[in-house]
C-alpha positions as CSV (number, residue, x, y, z in Angstrom):
1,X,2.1,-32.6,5.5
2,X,4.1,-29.6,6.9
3,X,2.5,-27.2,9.0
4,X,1.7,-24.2,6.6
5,X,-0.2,-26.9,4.2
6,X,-2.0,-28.1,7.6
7,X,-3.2,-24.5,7.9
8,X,-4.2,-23.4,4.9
9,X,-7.9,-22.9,4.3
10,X,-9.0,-24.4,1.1
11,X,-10.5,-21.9,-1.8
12,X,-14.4,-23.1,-0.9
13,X,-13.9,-22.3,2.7
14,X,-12.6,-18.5,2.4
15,X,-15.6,-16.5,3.2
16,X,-16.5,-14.6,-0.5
17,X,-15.7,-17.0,-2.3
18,X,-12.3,-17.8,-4.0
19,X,-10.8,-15.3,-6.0
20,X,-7.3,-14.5,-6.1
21,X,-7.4,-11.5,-3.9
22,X,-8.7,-13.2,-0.9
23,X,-6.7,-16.4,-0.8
24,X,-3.8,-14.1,-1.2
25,X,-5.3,-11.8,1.7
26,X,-5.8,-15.0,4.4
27,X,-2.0,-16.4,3.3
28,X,-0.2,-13.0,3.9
29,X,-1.3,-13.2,7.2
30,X,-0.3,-16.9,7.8
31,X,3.2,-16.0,6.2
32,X,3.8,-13.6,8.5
33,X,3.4,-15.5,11.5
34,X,5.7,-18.1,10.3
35,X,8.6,-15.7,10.1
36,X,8.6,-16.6,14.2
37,X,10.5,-19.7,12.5
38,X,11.8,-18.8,9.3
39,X,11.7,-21.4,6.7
40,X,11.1,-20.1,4.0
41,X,14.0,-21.0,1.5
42,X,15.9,-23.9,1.4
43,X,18.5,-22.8,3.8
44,X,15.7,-23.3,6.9
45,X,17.5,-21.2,9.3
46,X,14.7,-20.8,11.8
47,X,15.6,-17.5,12.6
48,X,12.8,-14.9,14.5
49,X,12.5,-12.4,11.7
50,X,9.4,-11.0,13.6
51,X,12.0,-9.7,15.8
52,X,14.6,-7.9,13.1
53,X,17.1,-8.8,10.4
54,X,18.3,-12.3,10.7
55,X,19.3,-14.9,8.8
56,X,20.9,-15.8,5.6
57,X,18.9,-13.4,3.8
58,X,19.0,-10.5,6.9
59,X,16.1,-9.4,6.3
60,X,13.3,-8.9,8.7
61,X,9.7,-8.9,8.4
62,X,9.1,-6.2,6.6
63,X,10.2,-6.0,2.7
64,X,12.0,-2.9,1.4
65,X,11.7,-1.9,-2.5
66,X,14.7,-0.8,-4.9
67,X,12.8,-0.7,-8.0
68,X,9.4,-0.4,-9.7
69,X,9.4,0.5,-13.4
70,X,7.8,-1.1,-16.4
71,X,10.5,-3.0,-17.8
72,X,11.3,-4.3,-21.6
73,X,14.2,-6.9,-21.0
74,X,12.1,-10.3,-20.2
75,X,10.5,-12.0,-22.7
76,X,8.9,-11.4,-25.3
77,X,5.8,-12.7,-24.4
78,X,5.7,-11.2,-20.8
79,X,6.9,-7.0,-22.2
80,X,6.3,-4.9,-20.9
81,X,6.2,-5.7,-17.6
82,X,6.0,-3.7,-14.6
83,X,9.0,-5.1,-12.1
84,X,8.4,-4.9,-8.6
85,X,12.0,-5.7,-7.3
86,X,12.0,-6.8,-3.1
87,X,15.6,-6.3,-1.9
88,X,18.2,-8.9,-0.5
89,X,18.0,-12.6,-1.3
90,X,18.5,-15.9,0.0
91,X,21.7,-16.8,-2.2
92,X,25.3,-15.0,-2.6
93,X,25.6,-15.2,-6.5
94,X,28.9,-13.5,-7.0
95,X,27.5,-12.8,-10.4
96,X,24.3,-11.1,-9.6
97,X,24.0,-8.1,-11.4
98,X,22.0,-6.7,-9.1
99,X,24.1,-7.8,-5.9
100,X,24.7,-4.6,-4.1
101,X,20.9,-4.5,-3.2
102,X,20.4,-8.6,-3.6
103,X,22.6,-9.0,-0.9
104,X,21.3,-6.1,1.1
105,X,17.8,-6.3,2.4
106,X,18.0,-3.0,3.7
107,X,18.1,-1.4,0.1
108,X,15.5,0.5,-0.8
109,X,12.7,2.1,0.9
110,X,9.0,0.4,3.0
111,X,6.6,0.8,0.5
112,X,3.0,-0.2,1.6
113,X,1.5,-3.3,-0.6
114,X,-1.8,-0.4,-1.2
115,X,0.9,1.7,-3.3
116,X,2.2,-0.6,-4.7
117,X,-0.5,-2.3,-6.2
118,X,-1.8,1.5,-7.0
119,X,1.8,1.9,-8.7
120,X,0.8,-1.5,-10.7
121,X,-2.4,-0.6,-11.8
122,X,-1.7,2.5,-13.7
123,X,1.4,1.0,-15.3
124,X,-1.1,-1.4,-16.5
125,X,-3.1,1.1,-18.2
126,X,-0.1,2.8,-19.7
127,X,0.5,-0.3,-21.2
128,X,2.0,-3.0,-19.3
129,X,1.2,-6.7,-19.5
130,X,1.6,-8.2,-16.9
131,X,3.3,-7.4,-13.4
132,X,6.1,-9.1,-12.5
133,X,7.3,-9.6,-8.3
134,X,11.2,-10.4,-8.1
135,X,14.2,-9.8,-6.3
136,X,16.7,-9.8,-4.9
137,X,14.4,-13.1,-4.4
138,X,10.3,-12.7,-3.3
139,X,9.9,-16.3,-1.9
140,X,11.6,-14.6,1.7
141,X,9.2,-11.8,1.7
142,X,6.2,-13.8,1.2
143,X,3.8,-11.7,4.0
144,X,4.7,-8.7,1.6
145,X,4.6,-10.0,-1.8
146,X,1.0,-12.2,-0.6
147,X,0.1,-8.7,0.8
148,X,0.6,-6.8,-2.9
149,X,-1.2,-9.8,-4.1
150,X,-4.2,-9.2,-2.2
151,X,-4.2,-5.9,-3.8
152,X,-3.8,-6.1,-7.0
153,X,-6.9,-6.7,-9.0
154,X,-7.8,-10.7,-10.1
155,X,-7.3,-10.0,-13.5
156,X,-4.2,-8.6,-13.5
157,X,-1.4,-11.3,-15.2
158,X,0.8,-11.9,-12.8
159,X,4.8,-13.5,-12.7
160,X,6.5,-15.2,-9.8
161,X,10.1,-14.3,-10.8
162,X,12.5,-16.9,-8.5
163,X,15.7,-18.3,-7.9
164,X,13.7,-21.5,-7.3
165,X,15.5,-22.2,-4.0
166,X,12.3,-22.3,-1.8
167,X,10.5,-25.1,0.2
168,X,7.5,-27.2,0.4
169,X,6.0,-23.9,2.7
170,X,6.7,-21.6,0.5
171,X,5.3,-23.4,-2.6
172,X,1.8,-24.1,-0.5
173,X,1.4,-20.5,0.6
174,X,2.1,-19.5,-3.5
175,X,-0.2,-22.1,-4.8
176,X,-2.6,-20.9,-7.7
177,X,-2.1,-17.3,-6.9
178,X,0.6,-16.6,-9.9
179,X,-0.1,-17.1,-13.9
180,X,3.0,-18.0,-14.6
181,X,6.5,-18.4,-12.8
182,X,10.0,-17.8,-14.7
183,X,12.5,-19.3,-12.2
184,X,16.7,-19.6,-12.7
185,X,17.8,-22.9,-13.1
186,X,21.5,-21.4,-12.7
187,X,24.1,-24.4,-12.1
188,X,24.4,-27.8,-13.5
189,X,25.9,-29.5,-10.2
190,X,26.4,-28.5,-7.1
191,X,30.0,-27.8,-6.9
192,X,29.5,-25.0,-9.0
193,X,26.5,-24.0,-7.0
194,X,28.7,-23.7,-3.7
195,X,31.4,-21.9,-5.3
196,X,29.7,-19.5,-7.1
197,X,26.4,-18.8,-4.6
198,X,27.5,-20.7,-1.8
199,X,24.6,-22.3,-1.8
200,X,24.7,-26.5,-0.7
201,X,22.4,-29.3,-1.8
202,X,21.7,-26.9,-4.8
203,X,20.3,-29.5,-7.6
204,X,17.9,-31.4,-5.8
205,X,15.7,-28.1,-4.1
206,X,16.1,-26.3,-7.5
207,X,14.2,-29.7,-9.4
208,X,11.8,-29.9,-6.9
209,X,10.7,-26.8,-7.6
210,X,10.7,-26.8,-11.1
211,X,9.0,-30.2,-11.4
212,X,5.8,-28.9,-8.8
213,X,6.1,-25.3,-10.7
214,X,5.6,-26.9,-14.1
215,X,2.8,-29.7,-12.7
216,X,1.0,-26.5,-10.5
217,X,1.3,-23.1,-13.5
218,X,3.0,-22.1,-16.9
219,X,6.9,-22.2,-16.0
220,X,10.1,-20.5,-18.0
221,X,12.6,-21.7,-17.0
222,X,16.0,-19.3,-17.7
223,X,19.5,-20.3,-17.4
224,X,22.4,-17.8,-18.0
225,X,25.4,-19.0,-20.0
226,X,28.7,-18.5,-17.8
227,X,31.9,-18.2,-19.8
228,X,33.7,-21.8,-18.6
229,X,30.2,-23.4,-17.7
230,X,29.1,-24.7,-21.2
231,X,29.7,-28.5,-20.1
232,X,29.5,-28.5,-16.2
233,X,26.3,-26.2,-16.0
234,X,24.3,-25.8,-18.8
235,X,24.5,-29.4,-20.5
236,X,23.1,-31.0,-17.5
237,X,20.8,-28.2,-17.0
238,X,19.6,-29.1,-20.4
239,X,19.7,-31.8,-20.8
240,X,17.8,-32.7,-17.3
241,X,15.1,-30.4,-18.7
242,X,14.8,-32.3,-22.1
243,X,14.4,-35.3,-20.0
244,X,11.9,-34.2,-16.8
245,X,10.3,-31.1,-18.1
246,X,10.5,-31.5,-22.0
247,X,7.3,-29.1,-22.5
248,X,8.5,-26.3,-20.5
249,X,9.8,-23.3,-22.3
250,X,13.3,-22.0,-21.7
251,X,15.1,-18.9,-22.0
252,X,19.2,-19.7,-22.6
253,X,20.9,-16.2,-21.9
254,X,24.1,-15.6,-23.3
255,X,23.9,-11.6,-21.9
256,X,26.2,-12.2,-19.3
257,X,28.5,-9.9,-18.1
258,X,31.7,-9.9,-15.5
259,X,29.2,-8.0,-12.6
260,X,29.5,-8.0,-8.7
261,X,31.9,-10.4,-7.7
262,X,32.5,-12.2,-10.7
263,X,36.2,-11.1,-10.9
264,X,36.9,-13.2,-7.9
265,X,36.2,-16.2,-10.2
266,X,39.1,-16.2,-13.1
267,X,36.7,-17.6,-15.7
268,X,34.2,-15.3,-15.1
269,X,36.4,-12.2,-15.8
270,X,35.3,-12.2,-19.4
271,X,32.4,-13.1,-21.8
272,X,30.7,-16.7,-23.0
273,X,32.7,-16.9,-26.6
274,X,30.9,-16.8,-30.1
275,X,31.7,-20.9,-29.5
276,X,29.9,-21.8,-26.4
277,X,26.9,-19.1,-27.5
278,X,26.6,-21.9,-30.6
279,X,27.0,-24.5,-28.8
280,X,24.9,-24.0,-26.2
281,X,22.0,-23.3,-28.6
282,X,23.1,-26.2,-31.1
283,X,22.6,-28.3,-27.7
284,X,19.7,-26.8,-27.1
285,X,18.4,-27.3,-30.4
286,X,19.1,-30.9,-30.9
287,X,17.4,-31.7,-27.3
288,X,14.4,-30.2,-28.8
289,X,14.1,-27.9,-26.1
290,X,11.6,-24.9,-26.6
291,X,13.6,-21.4,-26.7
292,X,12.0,-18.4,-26.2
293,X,13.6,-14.7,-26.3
């Protein structure tokens, strides 16, 4: 058992009882100290973040904001939902459309977790459904995103939005505390993983996470459709699902668009084509994979 799981108090022995605010409450704090050691992602670089940027990720201990808005462009079934996007990110997706402040974790402003939640909370009743943490990626800025937990009232719907690149720590500190978690399954091997996030040993931490997401809460599970990756990415990415996680629902993008870095990649200079867009749903389709919008 690794250390943070040692630690952790169960739900029956937080004084007050168990709700979601609390447990949230008691793991900010233990998420915070760990940042002596970072290992929160995949990468486990160790680095003091107590003590300033460092890191993959460069970020320090504290998270900075670069958006807040209610949002209609997830699914259907989470809209609107009120995005609370936590700047800079574990990977280097030369695709990301939002990598000027992905890759920077000094984007943004400090926002404390009490406005933020306040901010949440009345975009709730103007009509939101649910509140949605994300990124950059929220698994490094756990003490924070724990922290706007522990604010936000119990019954608010909540969505762990994640590159699903974080570790056995990470998972035990998120643990029951989200409804459901809509993570990127984005490359179907890993040399497409290095040379397009330069990320290593992608495959293998991405299922792990999927497989304790969708045995621990309701996971989506959304891939984006690369022009030139309709056989190396997403047919093992499907097909991998219809096999391990055949229940899960799955969101197959085809919105791609030649952002950030892509141009530094010759097939991603374009579009997907009208082809690959049918074929990857016809292969979708006759896995009998559940698609949702």
């Amino acid at each position: 058992m690794n250390a943070v799981a040692e630690r952790l108090s169960p739900p029956e022995t937080i004084p007050g009882g168990s709700s979601r605010s609390l447990l949230a409450r008691a793991r900010a704090a233990l998420a915070l100290e760990s940042l002596a050691s970072c290992q929160m992602c995949a990468h486990r670089c160790g680095a003091n973040r107590l003590l300033g940027a460092a890191g993959r990720c460069h970020a320090g201990a504290a998270a900075r904001i670069f958006s807040a808005q209610i949002e209609v462009s997830d699914e259907l079934e989470l809209v609107p939902v009120y995005s609370i996007a936590l700047s800079g990110c574990d990977l280097r997706c030369d695709f990301c459309i939002t990598g000027a402040e992905s890759w920077n974790a000094n984007a943004g402003s400090f926002v404390s977790a009490a406005a933020v939640a306040q901010a949440a909370v009345a975009a709730l009743g103007a009509g939101a459904q649910s509140i949605m943490l994300l990124g950059g990626e929220p698994t490094i800025h756990l003490p924070t995103a724990l922290s706007i937990v522990a604010a936000l009232p119990d019954r608010a719907k909540l969505v762990w939005k994640t590159n699903a690149h974080g570790t056995a720590e990470s998972r035990c500190l998120l643990d029951g505390l989200f409804d459901i978690w809509v993570a990127d399954y984005k490359f179907g091997n890993d040399q497409c993983a290095l040379r397009l996030s330069h990320t290593p040993d992608y495959t293998r931490v991405v299922r792990e996470n999927l497989r304790w997401a969708a045995a621990r809460t309701e996971l989506l599970v959304r891939h984006l459709l690369m022009p030139g990756h309709l056989e190396c990415c997403w047919l093992p990415v499907a097909r991998w699902l219809a096999t391990e996680l055949p229940a899960v629902k799955v969101n197959l993008r085809s919105g791609f668009w030649s952002a950030w870095r892509s141009r530094l990649h010759p097939e991603l200079r374009g579009l997907p084509s009208r082809h690959e867009i049918e074929r990857a749903e016809a292969v979708a389709n006759e896995l009998g994979l559940t698609l949702v919008r």
